[in-house]
Backbone as CSV, one residue per row, in Angstrom:
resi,resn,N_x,N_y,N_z,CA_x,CA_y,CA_z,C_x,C_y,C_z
1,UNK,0.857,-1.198,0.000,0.000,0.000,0.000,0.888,1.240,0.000
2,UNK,0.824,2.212,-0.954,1.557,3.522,-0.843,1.272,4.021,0.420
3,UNK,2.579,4.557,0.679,2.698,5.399,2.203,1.711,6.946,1.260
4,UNK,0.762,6.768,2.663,0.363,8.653,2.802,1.057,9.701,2.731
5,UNK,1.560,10.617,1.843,2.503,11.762,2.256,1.994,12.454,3.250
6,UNK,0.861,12.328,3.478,0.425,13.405,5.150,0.916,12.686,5.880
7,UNK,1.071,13.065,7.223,1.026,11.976,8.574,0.795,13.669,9.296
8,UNK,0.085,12.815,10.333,-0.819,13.650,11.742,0.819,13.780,12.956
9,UNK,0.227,15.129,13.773,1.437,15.154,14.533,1.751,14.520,15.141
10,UNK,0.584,13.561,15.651,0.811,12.690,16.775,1.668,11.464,16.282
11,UNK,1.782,10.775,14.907,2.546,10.015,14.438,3.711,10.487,14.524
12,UNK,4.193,11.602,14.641,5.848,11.622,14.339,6.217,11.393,15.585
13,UNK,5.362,11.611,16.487,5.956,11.497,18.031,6.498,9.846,18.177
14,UNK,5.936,9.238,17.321,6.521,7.663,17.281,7.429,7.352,16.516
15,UNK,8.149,8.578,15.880,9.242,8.127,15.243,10.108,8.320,15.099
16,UNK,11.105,8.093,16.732,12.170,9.228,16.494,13.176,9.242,16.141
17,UNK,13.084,8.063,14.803,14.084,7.838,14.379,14.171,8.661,12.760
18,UNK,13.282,9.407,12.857,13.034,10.245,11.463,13.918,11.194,10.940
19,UNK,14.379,11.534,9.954,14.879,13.011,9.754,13.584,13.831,9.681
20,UNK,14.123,14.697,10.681,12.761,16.024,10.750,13.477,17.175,9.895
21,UNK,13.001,18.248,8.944,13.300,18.753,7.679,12.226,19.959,8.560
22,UNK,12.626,20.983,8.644,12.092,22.435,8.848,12.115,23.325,7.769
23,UNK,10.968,23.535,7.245,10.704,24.438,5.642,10.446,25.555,5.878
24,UNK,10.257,25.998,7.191,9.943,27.397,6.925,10.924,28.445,6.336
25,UNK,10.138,29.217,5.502,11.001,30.238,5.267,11.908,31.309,5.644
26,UNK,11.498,31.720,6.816,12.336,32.690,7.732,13.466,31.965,8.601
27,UNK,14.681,31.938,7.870,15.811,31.874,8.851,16.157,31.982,10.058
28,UNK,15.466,33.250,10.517,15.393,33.750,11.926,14.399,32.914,12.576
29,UNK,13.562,32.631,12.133,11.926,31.849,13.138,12.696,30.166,13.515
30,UNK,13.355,29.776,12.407,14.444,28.522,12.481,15.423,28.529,13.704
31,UNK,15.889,29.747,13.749,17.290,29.626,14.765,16.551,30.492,15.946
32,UNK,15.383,30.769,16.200,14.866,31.001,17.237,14.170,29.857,17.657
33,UNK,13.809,28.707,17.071,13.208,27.566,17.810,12.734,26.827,16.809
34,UNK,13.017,25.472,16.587,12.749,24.393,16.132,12.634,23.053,16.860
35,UNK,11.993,21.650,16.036,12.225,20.678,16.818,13.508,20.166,17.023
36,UNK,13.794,19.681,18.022,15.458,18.672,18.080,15.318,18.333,16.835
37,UNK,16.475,18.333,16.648,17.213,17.827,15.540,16.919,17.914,13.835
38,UNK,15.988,18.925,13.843,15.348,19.444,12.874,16.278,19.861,11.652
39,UNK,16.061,19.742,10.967,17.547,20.465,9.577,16.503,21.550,9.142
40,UNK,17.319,22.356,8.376,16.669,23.848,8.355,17.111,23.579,6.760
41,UNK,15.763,23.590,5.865,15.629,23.508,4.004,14.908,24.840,4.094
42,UNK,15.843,25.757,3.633,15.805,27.119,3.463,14.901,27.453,1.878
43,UNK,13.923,27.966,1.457,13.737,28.037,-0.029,14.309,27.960,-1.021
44,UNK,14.977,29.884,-0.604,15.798,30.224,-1.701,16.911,29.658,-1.509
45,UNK,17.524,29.379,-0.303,18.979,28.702,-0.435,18.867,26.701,-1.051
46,UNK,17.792,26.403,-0.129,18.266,24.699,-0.374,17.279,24.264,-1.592
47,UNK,15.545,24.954,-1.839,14.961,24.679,-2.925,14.616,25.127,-3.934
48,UNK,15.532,25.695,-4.113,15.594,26.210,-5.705,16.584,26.963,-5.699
49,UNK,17.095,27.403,-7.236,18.281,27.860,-7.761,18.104,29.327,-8.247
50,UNK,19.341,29.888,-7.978,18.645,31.565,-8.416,17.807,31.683,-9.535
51,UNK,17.744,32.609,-9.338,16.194,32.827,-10.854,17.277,34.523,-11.091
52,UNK,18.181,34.510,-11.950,18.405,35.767,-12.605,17.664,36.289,-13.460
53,UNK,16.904,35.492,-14.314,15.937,35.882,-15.302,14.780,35.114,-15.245
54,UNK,13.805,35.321,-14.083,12.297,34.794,-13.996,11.562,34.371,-15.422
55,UNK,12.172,35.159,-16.964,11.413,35.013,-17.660,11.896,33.570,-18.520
56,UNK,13.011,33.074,-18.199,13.211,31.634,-18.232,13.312,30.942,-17.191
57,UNK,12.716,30.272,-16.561,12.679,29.296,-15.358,11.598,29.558,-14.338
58,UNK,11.059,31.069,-14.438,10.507,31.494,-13.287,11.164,32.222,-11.607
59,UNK,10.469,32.462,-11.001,11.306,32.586,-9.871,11.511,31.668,-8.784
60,UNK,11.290,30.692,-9.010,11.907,29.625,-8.144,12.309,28.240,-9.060
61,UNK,13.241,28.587,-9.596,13.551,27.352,-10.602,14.300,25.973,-9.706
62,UNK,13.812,24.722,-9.907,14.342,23.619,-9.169,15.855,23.781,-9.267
63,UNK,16.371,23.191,-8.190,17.830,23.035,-7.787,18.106,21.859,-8.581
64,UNK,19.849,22.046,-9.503,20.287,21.142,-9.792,19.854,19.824,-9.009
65,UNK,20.118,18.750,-9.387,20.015,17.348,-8.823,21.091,17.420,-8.223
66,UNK,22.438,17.550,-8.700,23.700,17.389,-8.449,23.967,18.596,-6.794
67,UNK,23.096,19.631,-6.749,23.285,20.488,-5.521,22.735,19.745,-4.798
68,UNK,21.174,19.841,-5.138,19.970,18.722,-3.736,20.613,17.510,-3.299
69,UNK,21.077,16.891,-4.262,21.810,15.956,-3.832,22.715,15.795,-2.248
70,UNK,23.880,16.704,-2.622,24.626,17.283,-1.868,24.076,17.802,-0.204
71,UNK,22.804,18.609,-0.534,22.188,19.180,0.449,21.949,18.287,1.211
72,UNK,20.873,17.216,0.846,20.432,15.945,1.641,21.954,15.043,2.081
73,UNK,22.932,14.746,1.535,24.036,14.185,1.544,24.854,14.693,3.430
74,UNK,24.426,16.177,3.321,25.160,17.483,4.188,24.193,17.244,5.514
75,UNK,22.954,16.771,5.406,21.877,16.520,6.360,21.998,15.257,7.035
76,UNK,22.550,14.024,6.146,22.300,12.709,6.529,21.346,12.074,6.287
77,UNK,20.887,12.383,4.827,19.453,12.169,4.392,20.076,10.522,3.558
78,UNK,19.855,9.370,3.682,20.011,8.278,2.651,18.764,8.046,2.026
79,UNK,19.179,7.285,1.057,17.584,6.284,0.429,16.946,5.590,1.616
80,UNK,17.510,5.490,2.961,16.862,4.751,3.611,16.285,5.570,5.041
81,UNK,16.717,6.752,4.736,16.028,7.526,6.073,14.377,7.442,5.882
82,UNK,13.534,7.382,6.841,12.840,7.972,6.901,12.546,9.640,7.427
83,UNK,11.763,10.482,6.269,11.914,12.040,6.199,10.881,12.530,6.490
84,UNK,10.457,13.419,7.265,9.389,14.042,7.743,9.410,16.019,7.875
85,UNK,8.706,16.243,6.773,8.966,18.060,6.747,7.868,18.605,7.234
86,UNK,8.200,19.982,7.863,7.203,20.637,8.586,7.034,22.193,7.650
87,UNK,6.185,22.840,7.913,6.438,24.394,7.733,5.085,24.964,8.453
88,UNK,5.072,26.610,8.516,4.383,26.693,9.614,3.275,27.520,8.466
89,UNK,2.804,26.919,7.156,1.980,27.141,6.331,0.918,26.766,5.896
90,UNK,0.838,25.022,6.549,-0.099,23.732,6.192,0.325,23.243,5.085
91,UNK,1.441,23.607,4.781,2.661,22.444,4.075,2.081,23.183,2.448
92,UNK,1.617,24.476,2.727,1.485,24.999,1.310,3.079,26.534,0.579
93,UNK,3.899,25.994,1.625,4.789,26.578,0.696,6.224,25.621,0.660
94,UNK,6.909,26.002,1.710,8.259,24.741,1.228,8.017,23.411,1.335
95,UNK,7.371,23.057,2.572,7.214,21.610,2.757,6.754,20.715,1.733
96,UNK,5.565,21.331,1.031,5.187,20.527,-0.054,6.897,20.469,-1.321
97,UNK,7.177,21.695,-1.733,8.240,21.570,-2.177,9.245,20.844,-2.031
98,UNK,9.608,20.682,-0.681,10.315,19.401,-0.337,10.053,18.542,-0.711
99,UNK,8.907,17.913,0.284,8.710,16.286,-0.036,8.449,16.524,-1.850
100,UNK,8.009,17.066,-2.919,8.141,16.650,-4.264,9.271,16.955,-4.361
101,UNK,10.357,17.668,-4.216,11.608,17.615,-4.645,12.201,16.028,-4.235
102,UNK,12.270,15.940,-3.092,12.355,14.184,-2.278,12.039,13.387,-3.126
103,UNK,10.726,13.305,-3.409,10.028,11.980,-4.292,10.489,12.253,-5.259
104,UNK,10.468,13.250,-6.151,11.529,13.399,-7.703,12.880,12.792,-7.538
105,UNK,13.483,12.743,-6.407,14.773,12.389,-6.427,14.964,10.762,-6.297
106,UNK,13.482,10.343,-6.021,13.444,8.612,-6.145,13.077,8.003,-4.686
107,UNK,12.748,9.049,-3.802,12.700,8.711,-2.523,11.086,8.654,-1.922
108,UNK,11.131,6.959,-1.841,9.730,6.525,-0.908,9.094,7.220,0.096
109,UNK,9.959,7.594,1.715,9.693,7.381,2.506,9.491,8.769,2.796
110,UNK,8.941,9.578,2.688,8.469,11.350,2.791,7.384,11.295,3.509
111,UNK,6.943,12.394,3.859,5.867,12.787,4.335,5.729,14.589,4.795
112,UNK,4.746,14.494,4.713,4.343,16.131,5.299,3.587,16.354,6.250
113,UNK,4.021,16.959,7.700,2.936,17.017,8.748,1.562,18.077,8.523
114,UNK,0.716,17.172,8.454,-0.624,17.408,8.993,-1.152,19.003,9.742
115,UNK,-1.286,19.457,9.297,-1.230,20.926,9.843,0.001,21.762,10.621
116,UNK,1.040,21.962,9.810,2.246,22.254,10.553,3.093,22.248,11.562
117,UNK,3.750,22.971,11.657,4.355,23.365,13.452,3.265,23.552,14.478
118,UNK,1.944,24.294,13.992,1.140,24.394,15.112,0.673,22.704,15.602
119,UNK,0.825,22.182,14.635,-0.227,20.477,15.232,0.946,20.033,15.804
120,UNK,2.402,20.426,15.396,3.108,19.411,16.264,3.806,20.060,18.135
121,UNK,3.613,21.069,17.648,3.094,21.630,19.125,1.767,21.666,19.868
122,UNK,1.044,21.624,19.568,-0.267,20.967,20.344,-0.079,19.653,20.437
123,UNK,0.297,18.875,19.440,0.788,17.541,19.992,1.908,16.914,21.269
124,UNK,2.183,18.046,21.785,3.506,18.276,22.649,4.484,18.025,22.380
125,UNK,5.231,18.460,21.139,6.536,18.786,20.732,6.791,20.213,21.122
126,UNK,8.040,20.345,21.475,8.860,21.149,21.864,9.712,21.998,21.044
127,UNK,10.617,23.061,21.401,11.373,23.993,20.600,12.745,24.002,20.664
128,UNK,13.278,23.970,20.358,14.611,24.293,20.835,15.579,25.221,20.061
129,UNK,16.784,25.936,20.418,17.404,26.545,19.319,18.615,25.992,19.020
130,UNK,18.673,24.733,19.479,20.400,24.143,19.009,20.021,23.155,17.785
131,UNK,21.300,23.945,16.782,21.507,23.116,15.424,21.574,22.096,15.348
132,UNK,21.277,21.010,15.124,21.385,19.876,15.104,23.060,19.545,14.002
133,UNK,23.898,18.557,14.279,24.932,18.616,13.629,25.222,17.235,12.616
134,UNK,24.282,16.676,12.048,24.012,15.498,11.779,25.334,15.051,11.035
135,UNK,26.112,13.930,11.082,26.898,13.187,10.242,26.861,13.176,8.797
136,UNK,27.779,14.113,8.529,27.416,14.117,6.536,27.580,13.100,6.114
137,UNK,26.859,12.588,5.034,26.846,11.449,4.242,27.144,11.967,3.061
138,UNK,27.494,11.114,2.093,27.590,11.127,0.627,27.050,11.599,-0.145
139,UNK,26.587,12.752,-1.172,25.494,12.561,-1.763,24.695,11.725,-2.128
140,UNK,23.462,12.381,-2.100,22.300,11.465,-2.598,22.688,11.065,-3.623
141,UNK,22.475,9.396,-3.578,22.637,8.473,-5.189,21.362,8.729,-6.362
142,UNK,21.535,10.221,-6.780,20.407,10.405,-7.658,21.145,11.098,-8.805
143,UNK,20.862,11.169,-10.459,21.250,11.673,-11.088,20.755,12.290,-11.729
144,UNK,19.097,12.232,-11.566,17.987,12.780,-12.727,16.750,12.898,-11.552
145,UNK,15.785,13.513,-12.208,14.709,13.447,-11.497,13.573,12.408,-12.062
146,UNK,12.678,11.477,-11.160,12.083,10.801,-11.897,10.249,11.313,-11.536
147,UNK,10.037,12.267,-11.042,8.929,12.774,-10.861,8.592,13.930,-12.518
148,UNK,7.847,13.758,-12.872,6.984,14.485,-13.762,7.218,16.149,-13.663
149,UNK,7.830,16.724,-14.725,7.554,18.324,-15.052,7.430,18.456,-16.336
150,UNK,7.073,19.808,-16.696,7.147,20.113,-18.078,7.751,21.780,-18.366
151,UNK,7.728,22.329,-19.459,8.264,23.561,-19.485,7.653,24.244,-20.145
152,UNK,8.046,25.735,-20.335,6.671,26.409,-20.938,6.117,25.718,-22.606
153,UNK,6.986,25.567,-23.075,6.566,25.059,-24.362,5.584,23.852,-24.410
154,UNK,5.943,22.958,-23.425,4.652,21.853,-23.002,3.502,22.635,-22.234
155,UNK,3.452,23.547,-21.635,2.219,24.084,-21.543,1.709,24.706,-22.508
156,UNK,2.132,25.622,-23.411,1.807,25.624,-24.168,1.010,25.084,-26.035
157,UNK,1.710,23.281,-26.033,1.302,22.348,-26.777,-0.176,21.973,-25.889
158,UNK,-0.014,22.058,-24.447,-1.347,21.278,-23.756,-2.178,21.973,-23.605
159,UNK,-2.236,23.739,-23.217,-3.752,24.217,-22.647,-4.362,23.633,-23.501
160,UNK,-4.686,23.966,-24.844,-6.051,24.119,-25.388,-6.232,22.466,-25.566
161,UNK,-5.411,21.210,-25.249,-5.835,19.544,-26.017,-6.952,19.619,-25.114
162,UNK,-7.967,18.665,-26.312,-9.264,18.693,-25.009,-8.724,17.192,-23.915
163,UNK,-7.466,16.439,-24.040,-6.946,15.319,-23.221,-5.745,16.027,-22.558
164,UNK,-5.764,17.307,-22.077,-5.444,17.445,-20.865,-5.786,18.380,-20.397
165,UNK,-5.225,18.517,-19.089,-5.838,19.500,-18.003,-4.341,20.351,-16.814
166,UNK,-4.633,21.743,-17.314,-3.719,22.823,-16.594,-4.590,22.949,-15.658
167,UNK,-4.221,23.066,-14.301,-4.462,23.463,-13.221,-3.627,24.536,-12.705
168,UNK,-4.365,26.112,-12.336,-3.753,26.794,-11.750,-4.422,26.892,-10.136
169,UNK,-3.478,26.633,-8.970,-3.700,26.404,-8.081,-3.925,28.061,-6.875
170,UNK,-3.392,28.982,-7.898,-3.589,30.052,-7.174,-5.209,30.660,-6.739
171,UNK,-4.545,31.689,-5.383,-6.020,32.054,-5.533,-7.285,33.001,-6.365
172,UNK,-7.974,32.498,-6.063,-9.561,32.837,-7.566,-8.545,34.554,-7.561
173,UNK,-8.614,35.367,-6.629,-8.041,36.874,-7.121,-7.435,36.776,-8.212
174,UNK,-6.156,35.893,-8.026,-4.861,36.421,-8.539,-5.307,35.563,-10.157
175,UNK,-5.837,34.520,-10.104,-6.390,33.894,-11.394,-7.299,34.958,-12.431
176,UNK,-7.983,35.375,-11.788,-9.072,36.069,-12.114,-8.673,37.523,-12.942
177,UNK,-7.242,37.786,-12.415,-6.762,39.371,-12.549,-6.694,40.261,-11.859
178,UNK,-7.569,40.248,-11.150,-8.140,41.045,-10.165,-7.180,42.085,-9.391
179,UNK,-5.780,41.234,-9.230,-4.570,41.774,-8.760,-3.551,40.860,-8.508
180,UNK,-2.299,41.754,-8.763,-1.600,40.308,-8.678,-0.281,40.874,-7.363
181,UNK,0.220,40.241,-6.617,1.142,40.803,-5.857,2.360,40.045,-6.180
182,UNK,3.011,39.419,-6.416,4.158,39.330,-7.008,4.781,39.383,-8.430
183,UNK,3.827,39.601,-9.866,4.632,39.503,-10.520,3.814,40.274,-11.528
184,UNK,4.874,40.886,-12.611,4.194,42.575,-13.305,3.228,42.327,-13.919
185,UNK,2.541,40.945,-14.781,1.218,41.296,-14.865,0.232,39.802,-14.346
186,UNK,-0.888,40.755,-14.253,-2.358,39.951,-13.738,-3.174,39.204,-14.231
187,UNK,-3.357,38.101,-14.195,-4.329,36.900,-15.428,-3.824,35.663,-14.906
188,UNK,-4.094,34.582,-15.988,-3.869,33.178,-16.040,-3.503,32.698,-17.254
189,UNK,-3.190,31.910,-17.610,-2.474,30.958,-18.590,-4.213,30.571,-19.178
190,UNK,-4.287,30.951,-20.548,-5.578,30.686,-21.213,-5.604,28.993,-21.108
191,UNK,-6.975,28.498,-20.928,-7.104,27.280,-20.545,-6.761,26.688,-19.907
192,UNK,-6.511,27.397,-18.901,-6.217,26.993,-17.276,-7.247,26.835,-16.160
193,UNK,-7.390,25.877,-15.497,-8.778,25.970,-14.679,-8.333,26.334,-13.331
194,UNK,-8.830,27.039,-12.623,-8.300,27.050,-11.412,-9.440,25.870,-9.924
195,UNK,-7.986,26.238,-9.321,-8.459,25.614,-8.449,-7.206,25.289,-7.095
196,UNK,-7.959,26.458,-6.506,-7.211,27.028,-4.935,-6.894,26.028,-4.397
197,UNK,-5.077,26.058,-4.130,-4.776,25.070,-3.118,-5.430,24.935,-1.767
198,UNK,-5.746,25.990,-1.303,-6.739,26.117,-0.306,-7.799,25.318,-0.219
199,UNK,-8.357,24.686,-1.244,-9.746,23.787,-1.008,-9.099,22.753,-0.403
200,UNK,-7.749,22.404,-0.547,-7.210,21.101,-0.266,-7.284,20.961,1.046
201,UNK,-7.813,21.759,2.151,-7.606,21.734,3.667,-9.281,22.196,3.970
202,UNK,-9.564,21.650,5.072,-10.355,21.762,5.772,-10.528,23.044,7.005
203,UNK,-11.559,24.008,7.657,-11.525,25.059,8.113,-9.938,25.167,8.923
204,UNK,-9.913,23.790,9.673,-8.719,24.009,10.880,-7.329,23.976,10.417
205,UNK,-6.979,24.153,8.944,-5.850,24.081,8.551,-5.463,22.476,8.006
206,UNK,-6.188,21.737,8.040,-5.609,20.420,8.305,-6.148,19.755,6.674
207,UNK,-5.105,18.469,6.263,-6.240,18.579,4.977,-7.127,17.584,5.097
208,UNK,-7.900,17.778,3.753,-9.168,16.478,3.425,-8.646,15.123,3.632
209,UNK,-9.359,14.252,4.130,-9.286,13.026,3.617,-9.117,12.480,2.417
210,UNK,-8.731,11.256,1.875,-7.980,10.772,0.553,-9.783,10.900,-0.385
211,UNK,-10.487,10.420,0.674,-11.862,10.289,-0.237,-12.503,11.657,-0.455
212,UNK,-12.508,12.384,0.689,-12.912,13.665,-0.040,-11.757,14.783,-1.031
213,UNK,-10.247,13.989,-0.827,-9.435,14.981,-2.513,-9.946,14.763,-3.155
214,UNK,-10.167,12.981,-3.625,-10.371,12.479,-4.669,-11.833,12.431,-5.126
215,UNK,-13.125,13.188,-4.364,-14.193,13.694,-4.799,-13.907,14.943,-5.572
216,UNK,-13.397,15.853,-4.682,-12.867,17.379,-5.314,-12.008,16.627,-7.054
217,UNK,-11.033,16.462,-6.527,-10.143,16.566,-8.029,-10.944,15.483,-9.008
218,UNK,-11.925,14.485,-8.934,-13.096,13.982,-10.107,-13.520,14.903,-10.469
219,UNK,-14.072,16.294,-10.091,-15.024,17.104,-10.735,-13.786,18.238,-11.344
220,UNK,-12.646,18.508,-10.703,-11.320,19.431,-11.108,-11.029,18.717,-12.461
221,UNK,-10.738,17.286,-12.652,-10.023,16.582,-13.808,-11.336,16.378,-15.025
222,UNK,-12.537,16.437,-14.326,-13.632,16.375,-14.861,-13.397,15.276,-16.276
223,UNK,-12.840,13.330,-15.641,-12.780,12.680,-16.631,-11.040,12.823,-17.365
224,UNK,-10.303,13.757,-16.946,-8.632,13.634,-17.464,-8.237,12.728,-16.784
225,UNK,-7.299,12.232,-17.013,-6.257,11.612,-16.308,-5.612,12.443,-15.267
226,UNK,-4.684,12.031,-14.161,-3.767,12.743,-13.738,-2.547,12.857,-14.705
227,UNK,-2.496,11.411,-15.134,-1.383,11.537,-15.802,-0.855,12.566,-17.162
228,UNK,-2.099,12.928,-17.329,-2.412,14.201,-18.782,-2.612,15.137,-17.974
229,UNK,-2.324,15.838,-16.671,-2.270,17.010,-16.105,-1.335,17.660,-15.459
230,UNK,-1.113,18.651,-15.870,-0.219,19.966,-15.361,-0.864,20.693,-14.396
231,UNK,0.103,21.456,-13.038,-0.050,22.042,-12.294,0.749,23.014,-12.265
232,UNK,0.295,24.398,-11.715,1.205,25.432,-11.957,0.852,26.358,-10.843
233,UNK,1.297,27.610,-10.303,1.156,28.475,-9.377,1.702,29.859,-9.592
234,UNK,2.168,30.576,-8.877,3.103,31.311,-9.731,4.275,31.027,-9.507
235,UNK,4.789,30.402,-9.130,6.499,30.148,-9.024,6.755,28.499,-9.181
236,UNK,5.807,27.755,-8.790,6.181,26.618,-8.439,6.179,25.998,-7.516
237,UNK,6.195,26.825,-6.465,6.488,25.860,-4.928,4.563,26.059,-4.557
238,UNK,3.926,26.728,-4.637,2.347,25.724,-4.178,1.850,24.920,-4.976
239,UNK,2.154,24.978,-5.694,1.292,23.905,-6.793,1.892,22.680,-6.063
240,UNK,3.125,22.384,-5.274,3.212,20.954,-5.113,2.363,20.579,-3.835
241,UNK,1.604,21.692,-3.007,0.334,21.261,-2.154,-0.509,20.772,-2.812
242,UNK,-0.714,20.948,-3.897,-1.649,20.443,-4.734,-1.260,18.751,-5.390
243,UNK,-0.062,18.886,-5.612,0.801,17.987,-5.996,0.310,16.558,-4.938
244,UNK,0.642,17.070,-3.780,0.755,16.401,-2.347,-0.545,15.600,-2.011
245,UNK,-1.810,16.477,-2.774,-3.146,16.239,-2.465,-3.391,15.483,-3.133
246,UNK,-2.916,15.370,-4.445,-3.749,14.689,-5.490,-3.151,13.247,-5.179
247,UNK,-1.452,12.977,-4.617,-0.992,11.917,-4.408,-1.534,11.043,-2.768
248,UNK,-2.303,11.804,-2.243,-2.800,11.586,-1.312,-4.695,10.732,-1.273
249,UNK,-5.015,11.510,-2.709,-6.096,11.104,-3.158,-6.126,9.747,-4.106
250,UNK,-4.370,9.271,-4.260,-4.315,8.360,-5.332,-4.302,8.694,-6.586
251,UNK,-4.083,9.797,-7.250,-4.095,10.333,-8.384,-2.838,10.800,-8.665
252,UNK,-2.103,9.479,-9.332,-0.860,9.849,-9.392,-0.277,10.421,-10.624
253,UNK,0.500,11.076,-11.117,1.422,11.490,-12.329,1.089,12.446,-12.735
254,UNK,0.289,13.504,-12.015,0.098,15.009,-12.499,1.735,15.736,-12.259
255,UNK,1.723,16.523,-13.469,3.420,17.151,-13.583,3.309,18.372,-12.939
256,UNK,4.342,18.813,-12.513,4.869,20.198,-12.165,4.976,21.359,-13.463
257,UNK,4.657,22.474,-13.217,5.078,23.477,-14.472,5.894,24.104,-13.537
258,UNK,7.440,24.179,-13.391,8.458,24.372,-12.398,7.923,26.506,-12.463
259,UNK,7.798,26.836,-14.025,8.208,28.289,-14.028,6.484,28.907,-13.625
260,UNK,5.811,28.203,-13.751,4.522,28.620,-13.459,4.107,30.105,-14.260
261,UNK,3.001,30.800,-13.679,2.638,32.006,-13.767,4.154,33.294,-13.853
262,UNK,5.137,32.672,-13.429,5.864,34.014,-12.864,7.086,34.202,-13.978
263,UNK,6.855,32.704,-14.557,7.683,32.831,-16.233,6.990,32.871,-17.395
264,UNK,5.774,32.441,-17.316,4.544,32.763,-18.448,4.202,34.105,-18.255
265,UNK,4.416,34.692,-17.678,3.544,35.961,-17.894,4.823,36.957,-18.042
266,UNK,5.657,36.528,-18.305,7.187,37.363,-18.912,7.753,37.365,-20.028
267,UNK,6.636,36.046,-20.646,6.969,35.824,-22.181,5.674,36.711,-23.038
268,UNK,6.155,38.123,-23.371,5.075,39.295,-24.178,4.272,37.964,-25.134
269,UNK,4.654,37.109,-25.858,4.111,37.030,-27.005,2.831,35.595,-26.697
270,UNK,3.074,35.168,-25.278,2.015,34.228,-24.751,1.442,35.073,-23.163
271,UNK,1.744,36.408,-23.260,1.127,36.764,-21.933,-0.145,37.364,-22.313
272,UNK,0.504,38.251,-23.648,-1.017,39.449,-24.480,-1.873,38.599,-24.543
273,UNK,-2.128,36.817,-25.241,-3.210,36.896,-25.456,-4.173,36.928,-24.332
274,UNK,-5.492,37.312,-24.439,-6.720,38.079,-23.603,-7.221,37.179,-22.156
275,UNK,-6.801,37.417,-21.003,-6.354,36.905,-19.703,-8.094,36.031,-19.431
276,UNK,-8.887,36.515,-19.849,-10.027,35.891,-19.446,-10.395,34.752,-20.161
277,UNK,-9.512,34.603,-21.398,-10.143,33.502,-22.051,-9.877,32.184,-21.572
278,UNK,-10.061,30.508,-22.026,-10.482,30.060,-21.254,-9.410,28.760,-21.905
């Protein structure tokens, strides 16, 4: 039976033999308190590679294999750890990024906690501010990625096939036009459906059950495959909450669009055409 990429806080408390992976983004919130032995996967430093020019790659373009590698190698991460990432977002910004960077790299045993740092402190985990100094290992034995992406030019061959399906995971605003706060212009990728990573969780932060994703994403795929679907955001790193959900629902082989919204909408000659169309 495929392992769940969720697990609840109260499970990690049984496992303390895990690598625990801290995603939050703020450096400072990290070295002011984390769990024991927690490793600190920084965004911009450990998941993803500069973006000098957003209008190829986007602004969070995946990290070489050959760096991530290294990174996990620098942590004590093997093919045989079991890995467990937190962030204090509901695993809708690095954490999800992680664990799909993880599983791209060929690795089973991932997971993402269940409503963040807050569930694993109500669960009675603790803080601490000492670095953990884990035994470097080797790099990761990975050379390629074997998880699913595509690039703008494959989004572009796919919006309009009526056998597949773009998913933009941002929210209805920023889809819609309405406004955009990170990047110079406002719209969506024509023939893009949206659909807010946000539905993927329930009021308390926490997400759906496998049976209620996989109600939601039947009426989202409306009859596609996963395997004929693209996901996108504006950078890349939420769409893999979405990513996380759908593999949670059993709907496996939907791809990543790494440059998302934040490299499509930098290319003039696929941004002009008319943001509402469909």
């Amino acid at each position: 039976m495929p392992l769940d990429p969720i697990i609840s806080a109260r499970e990690v408390a049984a496992l303390p033999d895990a690598v625990l992976v801290d995603c939050r983004v703020d450096p400072a919130a990290y070295r002011t308190g984390h769990l024991p032995g927690a490793r600190h996967a920084q965004l911009e430093r450990d998941l993803a590679a500069p973006a000098p020019d957003p209008a190829h790659g986007g602004r969070h373009p995946l990290p070489s294999v050959h760096d991530f590698a290294a990174t996990l190698g620098r942590w004590g991460i093997t093919p045989s750890s079991r890995v467990i990432a937190y962030d204090d977002q509901n695993g809708a910004n690095a954490a999800a990024r992680f664990w799909w960077l993880l599983s791209a790299m060929g690795h089973r045993d991932v997971q993402v906690v269940d409503g963040g740092l807050a569930a694993l402190l109500a669960a009675g985990g603790t803080l601490t501010a000492d670095e953990p100094a884990p035994a470097a290992r080797p790099p990761y034995p990975a050379t390629e990625l074997v998880r699913g992406r595509v690039d703008i030019d494959d989004v572009e061959r796919s919006r309009s096939a009526a056998v597949r399906r773009l998913i933009d995971v941002r929210a209805g605003f920023r889809y819609r036009g309405e406004r955009e706060p990170f990047d110079p212009i406002a719209g969506h990728i024509p023939g893009a459906r949206n659909a807010p990573f946000a539905d993927n969780l329930r009021a308390d932060g926490t997400f759906k059950t496998a049976d209620e994703l996989g109600a939601l994403y039947a009426t989202v795929l409306d009859g596609i495959s996963p395997e004929q679907t693209i996901v996108h955001c504006g950078s890349g790193v939420t769409a893999c909450h979405t990513l996380l959900a759908l593999e949670r629902a059993g709907l496996h082989g939907a791809k990543l669009y790494v440059g998302s919204w934040s490299e499509w909408c930098r290319n003039p000659e696929r941004a002009r055409e008319p943001q509402g169309s469909q």
